[in-house]
KEKE-3310 file (N, C-alpha, C; in steps of 0.2 Angstrom, whole numbers, plus 5000, padded with zeros to 4 digits):
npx = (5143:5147:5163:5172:5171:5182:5186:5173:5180:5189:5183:5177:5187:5191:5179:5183:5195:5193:5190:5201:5203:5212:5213:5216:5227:5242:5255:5253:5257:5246:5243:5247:5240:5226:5226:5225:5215:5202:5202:5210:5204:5190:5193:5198:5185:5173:5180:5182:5177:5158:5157:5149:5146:5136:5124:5120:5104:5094:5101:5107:5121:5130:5138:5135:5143:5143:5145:5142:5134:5140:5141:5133:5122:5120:5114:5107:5096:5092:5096:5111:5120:5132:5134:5147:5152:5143:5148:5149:5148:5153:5145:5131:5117:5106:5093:5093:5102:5096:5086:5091:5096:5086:5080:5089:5085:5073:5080:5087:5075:5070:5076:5071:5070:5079:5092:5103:5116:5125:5141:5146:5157:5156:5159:5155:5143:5134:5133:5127:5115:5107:5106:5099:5088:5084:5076:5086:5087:5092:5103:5114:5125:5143:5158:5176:5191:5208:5223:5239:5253:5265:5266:5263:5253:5245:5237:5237:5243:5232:5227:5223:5218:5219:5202:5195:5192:5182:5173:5165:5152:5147:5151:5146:5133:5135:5139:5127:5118:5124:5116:5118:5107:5109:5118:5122:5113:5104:5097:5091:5076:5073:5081:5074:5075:5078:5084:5094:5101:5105:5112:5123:5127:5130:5142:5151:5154:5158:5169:5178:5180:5187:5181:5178:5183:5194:5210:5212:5205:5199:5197:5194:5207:5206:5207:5193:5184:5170:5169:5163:5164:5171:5182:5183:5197:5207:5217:5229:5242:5256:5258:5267:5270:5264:5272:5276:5262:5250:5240:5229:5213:5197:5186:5172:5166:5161:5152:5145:5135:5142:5155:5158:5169:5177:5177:5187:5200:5201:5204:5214:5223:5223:5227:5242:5245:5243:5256:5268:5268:5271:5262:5257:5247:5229:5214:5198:5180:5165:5147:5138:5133:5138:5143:5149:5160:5166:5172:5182:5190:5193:5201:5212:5219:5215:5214:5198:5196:5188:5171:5157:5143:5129:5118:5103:5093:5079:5070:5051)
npy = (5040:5031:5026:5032:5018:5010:5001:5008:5019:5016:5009:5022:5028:5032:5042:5052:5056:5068:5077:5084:5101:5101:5091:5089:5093:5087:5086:5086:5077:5063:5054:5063:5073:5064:5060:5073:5079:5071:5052:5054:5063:5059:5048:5053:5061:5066:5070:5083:5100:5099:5087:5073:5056:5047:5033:5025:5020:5004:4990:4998:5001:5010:5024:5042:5058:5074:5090:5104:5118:5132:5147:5150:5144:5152:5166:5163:5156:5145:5130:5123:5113:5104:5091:5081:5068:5054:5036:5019:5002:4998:4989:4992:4992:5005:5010:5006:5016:5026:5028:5029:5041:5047:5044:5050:5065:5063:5058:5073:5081:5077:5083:5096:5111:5114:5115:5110:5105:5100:5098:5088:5081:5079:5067:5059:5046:5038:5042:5057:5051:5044:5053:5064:5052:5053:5064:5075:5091:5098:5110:5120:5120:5119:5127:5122:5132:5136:5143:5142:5152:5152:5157:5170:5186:5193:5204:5222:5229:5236:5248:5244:5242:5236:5234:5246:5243:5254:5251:5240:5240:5244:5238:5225:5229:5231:5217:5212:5218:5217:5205:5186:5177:5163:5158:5149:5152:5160:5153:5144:5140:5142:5149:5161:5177:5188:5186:5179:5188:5195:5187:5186:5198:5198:5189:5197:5209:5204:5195:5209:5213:5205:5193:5183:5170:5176:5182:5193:5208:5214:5230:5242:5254:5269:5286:5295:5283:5277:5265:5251:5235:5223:5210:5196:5184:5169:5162:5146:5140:5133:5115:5104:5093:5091:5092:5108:5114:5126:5138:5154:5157:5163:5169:5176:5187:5202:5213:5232:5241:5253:5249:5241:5231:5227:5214:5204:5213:5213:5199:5198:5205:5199:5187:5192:5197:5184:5178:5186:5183:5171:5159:5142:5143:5148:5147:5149:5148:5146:5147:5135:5142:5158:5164:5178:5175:5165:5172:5179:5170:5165:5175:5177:5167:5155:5138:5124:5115:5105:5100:5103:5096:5105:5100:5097:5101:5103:5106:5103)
npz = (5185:5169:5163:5150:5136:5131:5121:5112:5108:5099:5088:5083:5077:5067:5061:5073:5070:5062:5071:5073:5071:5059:5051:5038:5035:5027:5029:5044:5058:5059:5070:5084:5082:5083:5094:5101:5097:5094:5096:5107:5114:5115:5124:5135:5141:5151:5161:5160:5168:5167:5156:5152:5151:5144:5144:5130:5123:5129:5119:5109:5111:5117:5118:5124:5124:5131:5133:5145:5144:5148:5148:5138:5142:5151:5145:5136:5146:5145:5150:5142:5129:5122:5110:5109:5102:5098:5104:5096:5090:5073:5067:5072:5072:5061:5065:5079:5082:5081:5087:5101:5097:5100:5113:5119:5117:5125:5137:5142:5142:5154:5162:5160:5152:5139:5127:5114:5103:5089:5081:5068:5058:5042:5035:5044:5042:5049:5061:5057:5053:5062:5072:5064:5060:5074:5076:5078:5071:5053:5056:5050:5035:5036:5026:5031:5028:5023:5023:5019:5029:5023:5011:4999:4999:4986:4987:4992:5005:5021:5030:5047:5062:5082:5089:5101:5117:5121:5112:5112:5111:5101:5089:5092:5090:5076:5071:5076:5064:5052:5049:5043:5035:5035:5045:5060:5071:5066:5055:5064:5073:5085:5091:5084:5077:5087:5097:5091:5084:5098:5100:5094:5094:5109:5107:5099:5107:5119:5113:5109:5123:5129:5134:5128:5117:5108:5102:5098:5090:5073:5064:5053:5051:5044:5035:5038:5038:5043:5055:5054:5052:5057:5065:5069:5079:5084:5090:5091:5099:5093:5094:5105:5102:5090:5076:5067:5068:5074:5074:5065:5068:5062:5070:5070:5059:5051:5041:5037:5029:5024:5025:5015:5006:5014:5022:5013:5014:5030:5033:5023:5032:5042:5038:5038:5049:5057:5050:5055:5069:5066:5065:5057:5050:5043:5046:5042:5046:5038:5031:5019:5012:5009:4998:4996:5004:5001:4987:4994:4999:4988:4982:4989:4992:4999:5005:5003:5018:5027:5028:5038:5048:5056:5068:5079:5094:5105:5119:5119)
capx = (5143:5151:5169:5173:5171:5191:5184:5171:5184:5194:5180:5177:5194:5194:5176:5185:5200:5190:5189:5204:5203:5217:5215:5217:5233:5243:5260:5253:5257:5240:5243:5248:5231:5222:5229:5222:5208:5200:5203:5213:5199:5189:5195:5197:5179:5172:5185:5183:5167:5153:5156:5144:5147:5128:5123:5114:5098:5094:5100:5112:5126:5136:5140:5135:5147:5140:5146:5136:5140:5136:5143:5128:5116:5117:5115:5097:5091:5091:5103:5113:5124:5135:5136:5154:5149:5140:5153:5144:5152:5152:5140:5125:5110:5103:5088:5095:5105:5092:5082:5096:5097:5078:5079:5094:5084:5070:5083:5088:5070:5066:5079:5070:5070:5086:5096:5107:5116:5133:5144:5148:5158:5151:5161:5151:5136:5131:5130:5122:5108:5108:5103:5094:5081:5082:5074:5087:5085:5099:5105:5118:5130:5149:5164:5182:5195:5214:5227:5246:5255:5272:5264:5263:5247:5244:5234:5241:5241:5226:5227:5220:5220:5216:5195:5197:5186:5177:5169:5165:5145:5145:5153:5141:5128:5138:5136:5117:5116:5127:5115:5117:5100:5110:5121:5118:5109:5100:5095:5086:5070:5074:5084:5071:5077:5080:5088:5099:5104:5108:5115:5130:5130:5135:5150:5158:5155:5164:5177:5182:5183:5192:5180:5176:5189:5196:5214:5210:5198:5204:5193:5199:5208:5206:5205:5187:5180:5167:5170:5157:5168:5176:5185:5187:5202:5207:5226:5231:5249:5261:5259:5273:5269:5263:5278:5272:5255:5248:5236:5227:5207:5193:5179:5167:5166:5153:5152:5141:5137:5149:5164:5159:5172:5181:5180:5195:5204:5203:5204:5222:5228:5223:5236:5250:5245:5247:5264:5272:5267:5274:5258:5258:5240:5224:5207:5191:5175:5157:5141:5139:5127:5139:5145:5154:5165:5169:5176:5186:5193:5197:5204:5217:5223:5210:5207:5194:5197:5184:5163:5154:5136:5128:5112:5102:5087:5076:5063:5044)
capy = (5041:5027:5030:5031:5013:5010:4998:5009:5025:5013:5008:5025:5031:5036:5046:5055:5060:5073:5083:5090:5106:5102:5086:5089:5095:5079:5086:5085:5069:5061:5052:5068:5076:5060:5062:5080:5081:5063:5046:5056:5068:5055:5044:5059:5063:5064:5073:5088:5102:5099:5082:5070:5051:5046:5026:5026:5017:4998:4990:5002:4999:5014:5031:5048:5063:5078:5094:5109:5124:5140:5153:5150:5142:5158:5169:5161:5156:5137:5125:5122:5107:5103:5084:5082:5064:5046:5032:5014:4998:4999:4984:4993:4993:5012:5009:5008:5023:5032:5027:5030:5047:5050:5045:5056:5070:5061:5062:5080:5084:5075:5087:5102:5117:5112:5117:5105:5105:5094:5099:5083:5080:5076:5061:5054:5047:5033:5049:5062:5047:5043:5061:5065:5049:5054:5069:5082:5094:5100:5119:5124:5115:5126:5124:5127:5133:5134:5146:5144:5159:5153:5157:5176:5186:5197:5210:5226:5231:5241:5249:5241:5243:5233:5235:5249:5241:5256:5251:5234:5239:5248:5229:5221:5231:5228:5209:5212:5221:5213:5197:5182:5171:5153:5158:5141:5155:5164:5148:5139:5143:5141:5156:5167:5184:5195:5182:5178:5195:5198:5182:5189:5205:5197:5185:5202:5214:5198:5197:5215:5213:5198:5188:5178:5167:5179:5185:5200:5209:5219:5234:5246:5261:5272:5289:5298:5281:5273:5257:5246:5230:5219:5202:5192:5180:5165:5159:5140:5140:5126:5109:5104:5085:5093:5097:5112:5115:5131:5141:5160:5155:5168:5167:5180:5194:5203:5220:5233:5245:5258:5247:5235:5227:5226:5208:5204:5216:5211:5193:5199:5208:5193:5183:5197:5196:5180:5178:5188:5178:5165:5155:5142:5140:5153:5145:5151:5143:5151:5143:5134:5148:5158:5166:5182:5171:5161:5175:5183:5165:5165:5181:5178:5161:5150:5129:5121:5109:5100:5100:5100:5099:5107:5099:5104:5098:5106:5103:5107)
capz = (5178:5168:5160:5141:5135:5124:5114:5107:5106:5094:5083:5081:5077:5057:5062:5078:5070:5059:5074:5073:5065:5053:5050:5032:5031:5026:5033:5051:5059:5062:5077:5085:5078:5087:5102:5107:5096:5093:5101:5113:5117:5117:5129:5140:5142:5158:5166:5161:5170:5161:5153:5155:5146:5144:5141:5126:5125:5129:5112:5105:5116:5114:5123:5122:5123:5129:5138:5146:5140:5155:5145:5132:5147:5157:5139:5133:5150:5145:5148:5130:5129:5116:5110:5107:5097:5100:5101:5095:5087:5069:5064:5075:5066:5061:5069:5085:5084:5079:5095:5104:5098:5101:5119:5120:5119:5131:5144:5143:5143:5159:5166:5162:5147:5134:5120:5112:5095:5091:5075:5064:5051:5035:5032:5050:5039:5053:5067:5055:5052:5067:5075:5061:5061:5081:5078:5079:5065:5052:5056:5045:5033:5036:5026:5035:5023:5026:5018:5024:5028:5018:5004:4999:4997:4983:4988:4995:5012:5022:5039:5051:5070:5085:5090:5108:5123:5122:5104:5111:5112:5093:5087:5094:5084:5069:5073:5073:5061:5046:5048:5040:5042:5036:5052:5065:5075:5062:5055:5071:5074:5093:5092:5084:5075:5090:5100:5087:5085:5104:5104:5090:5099:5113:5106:5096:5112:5124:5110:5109:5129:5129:5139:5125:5114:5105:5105:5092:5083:5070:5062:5050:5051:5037:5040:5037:5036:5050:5060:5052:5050:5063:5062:5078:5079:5089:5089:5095:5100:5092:5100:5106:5100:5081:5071:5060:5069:5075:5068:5068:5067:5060:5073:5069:5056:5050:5034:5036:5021:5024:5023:5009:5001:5017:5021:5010:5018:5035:5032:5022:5036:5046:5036:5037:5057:5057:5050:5060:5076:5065:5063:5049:5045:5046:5047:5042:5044:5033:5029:5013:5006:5010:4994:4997:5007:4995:4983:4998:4999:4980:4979:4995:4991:5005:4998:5004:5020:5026:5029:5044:5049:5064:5069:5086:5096:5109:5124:5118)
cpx = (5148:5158:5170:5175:5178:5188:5178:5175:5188:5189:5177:5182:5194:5189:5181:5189:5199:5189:5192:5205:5208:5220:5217:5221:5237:5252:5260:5252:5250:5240:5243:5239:5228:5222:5226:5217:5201:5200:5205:5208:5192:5185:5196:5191:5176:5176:5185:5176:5163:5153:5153:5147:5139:5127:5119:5111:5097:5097:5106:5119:5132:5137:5139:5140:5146:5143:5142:5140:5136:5137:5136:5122:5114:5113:5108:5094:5089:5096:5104:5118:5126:5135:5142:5154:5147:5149:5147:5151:5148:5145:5134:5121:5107:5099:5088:5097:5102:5086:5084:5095:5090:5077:5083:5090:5079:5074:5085:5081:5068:5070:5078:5069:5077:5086:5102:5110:5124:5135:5148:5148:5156:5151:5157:5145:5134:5128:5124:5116:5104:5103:5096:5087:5078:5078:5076:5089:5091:5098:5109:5123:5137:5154:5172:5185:5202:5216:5235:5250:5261:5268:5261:5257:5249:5239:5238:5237:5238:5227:5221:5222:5215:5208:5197:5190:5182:5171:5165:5156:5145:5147:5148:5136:5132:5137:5129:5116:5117:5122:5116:5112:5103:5115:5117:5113:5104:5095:5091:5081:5069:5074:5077:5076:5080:5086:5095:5105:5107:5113:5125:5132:5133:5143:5154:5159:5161:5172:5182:5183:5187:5190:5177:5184:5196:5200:5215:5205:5200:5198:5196:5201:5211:5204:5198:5182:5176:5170:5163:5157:5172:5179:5188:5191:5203:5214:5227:5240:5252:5260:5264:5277:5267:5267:5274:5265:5256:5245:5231:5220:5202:5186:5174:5169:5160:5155:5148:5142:5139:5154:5162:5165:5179:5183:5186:5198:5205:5205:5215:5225:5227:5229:5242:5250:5248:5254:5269:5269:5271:5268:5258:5253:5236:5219:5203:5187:5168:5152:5142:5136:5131:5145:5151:5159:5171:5173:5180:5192:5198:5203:5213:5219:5219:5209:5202:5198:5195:5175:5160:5147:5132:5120:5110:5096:5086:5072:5057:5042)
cpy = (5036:5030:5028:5023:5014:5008:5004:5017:5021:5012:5015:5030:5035:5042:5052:5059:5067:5079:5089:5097:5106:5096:5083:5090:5088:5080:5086:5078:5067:5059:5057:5071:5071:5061:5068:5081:5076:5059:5049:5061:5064:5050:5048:5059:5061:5071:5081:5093:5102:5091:5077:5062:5047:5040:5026:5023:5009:4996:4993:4999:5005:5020:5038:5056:5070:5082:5100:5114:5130:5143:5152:5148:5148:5163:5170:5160:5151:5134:5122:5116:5106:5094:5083:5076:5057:5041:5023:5010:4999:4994:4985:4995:5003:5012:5012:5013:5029:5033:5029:5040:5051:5050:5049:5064:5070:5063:5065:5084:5081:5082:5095:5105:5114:5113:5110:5106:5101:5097:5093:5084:5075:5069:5056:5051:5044:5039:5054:5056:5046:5049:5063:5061:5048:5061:5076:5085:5099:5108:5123:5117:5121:5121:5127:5126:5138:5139:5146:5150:5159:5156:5165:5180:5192:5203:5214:5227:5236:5242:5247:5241:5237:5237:5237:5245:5246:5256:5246:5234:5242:5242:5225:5222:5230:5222:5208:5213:5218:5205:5195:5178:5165:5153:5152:5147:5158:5158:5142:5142:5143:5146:5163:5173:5189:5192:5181:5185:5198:5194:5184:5195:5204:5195:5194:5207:5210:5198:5202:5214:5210:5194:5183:5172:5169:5181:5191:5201:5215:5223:5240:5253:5265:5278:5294:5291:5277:5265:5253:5239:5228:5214:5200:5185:5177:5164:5153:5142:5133:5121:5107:5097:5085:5098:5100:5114:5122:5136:5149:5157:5162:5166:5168:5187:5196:5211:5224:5237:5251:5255:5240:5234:5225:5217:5206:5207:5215:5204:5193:5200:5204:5187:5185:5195:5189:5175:5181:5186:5172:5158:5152:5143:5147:5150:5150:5148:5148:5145:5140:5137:5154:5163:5173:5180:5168:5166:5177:5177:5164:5168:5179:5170:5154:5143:5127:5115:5106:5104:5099:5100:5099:5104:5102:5100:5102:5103:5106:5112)
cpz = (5175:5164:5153:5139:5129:5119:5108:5104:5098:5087:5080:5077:5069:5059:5067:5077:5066:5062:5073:5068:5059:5051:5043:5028:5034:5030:5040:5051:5062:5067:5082:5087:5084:5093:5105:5105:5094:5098:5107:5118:5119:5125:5135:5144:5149:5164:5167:5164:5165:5157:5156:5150:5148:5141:5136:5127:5125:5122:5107:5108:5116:5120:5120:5125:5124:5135:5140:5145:5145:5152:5142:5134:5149:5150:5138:5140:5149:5145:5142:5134:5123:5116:5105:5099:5102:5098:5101:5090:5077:5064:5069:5070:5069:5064:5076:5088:5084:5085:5099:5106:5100:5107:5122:5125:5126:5137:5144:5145:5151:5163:5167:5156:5146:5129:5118:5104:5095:5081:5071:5058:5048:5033:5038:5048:5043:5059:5065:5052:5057:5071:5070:5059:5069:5082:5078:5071:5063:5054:5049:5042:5033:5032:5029:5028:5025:5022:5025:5024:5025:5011:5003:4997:4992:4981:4992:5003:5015:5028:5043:5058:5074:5090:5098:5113:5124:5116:5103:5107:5103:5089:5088:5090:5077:5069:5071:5069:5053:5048:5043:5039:5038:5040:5053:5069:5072:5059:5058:5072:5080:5092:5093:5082:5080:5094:5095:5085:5090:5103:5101:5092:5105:5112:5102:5102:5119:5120:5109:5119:5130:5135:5135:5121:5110:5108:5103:5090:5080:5067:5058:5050:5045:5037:5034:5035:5042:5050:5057:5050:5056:5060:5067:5076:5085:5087:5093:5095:5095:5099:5098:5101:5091:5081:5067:5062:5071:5070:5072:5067:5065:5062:5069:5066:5053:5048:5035:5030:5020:5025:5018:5007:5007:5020:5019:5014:5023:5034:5028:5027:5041:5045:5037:5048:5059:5055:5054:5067:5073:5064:5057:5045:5047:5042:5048:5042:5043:5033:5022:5006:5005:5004:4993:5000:5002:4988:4988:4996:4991:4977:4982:4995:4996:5001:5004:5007:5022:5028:5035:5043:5053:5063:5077:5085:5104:5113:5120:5123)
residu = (UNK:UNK:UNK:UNK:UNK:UNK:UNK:UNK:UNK:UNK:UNK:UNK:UNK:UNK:UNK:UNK:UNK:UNK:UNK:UNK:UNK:UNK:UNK:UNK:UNK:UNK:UNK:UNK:UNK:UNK:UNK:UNK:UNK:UNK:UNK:UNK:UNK:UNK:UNK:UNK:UNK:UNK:UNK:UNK:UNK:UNK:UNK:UNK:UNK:UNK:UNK:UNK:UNK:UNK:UNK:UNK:UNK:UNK:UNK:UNK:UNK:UNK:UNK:UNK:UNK:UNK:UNK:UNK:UNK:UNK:UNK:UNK:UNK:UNK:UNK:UNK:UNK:UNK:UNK:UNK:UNK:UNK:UNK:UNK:UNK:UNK:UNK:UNK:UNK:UNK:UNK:UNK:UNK:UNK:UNK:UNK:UNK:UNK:UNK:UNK:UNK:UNK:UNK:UNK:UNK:UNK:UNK:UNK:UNK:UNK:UNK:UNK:UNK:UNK:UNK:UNK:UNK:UNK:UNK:UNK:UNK:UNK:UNK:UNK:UNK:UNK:UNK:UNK:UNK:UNK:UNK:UNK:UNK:UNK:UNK:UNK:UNK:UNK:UNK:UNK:UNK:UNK:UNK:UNK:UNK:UNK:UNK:UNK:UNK:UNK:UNK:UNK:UNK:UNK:UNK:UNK:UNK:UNK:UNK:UNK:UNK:UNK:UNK:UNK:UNK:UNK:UNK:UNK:UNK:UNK:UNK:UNK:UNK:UNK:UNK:UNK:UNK:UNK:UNK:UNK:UNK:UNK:UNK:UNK:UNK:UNK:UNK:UNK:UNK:UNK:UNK:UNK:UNK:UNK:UNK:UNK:UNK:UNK:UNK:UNK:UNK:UNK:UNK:UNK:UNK:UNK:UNK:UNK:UNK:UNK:UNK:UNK:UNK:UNK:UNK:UNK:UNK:UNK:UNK:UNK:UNK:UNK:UNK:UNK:UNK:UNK:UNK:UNK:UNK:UNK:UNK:UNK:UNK:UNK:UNK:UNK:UNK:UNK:UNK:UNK:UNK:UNK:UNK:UNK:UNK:UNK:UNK:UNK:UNK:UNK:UNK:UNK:UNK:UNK:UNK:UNK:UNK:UNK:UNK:UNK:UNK:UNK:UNK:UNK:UNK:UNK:UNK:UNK:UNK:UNK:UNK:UNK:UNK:UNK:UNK:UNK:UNK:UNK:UNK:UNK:UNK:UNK:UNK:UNK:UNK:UNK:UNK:UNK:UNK:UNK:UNK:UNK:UNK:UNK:UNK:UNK:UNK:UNK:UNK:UNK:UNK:UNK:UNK:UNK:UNK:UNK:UNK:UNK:UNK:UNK:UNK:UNK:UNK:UNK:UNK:UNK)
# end
């Protein structure tokens, strides 16, 4: 397997640094940022299980970036593959990349039954041309959106407790149940409706066990009223190397109709959870459709921080 070319990590450096989830807060030192989620990440590639660095096609000259994802192989029953991103010189004709990406999928197909999909920022218009004249078809457009927890919320406070590992399977069905079809899953016609449904029944039922990424799921405690409302939470720790970094993350949540108007509420007591860990930031990420988000956001102080957009391609 060839090794991550420098020179084309460099040419891609402004796109790259996008990755980092916060790369939009300006009192983080960029370089920093670069360094673990970017050129640094990068330049890595390879090393870690799963990644692959894939020559693009005669012509293009560039590299593809893609790791295997088993959690989500074993799940469906096809091998899924994330593509992290293409690296190429900046004066490569569209064309080519666009070939590049079409044989891409050729070569995963030769390998067999495949899932694929890569999350590109918006600002990446050479890659999402790229993919998208190769064939692979858009999914969802998401926006992330940031609220710092110096800054005070003015809603009051809702009890809320940690989701018991015996609740995990009733979560699960609340996942299924509260769809969203401009979800990335709801929205592929890979998936399919049912699939898609197991597929979120799984991640809430894994996150309340805590075999998925999730350090919390918080559900509410209010008494005489049903559990019909979860909100699964990530937490990165402070790097050591970003002053001022760390943050709580808002994986997966999901409302049914016996706790309407709880969203806001957990997502509050997301932020209060948050501070008191001492985290500075709390990331959300929603679809663009995604409207009742967007007032939660409004109400609870959330801005707008950057755009992403999930594409995805399949075997016949």
């Amino acid at each position: 397997m060839p090794s991550v070319d420098a020179a084309l990590v460099a040419a891609r450096a402004t796109e790259l640094g996008l990755h980092s989830p916060t790369h939009f807060l300006r009192e983080l030192p960029t370089v920093a940022q670069q360094a673990r989620y970017g050129t640094g990440m990068a330049i890595r590639f390879g090393s870690g299980v799963g990644e692959e660095v894939l020559p693009m096609a005669l012509g293009a000259g560039g590299q593809w970036l893609l790791r295997h994802l088993p959690w989500d192989s074993e799940f469906s029953g096809t091998t899924t593959y994330r593509l992290f991103t293409g690296l190429f010189a900046k004066d490569t004709d569209p064309q080519l990349l666009a070939q590049a990406a079409a044989d891409l999928r050729g070569e995963l197909a030769k390998r067999g039954p495949y899932y694929a999909f890569s999350v590109v920022p918006a600002e990446d218009v050479a890659l999402l041309q790229a993919l998208s004249g190769g064939g692979w078809r858009l999914i969802e457009t998401r926006l992330t959106f940031y609220r710092s927890t110096a800054e005070p919320l003015a809603v009051p406070v809702v009890p809320v407790r940690l989701a018991r590992l015996d609740e995990a399977a009733h979560i699960g069905q609340v996942a299924a149940t509260a769809r969203n079809a401009y979800d990335r899953f709801h929205a592929d016609p890979w998936f399919g409706e049912s699939r898609a449904d197991a597929l979120l029944a799984r991640y809430a039922e894994a996150a309340v066990a805590g075999t998925y990424a999730a350090d919390a799921v918080l559900v509410p405690d209010e008494a005489g009223l049903p559990v019909d409302s979860f909100l699964a939470i990530a937490d990165t720790a402070p790097d050591l190397d970003i002053q001022g970094s760390g943050l709580s993350r808002v994986l997966l949540a999901a409302v049914g109709s016996q706790n309407r108007g709880w969203h806001v509420k957990l997502v509050a007591e997301a932020v209060r959870r948050a501070t008191g860990l001492g985290m500075p930031y709390v990331l959300m990420t929603t679809q663009a459709t995604n409207r009742p988000v967007f007032r939660s956001c409004e109400k609870l102080g959330f801005r707008l921080g950057s755009t992403a957009h999930v594409l995805a391609c399949f075997s016949d």
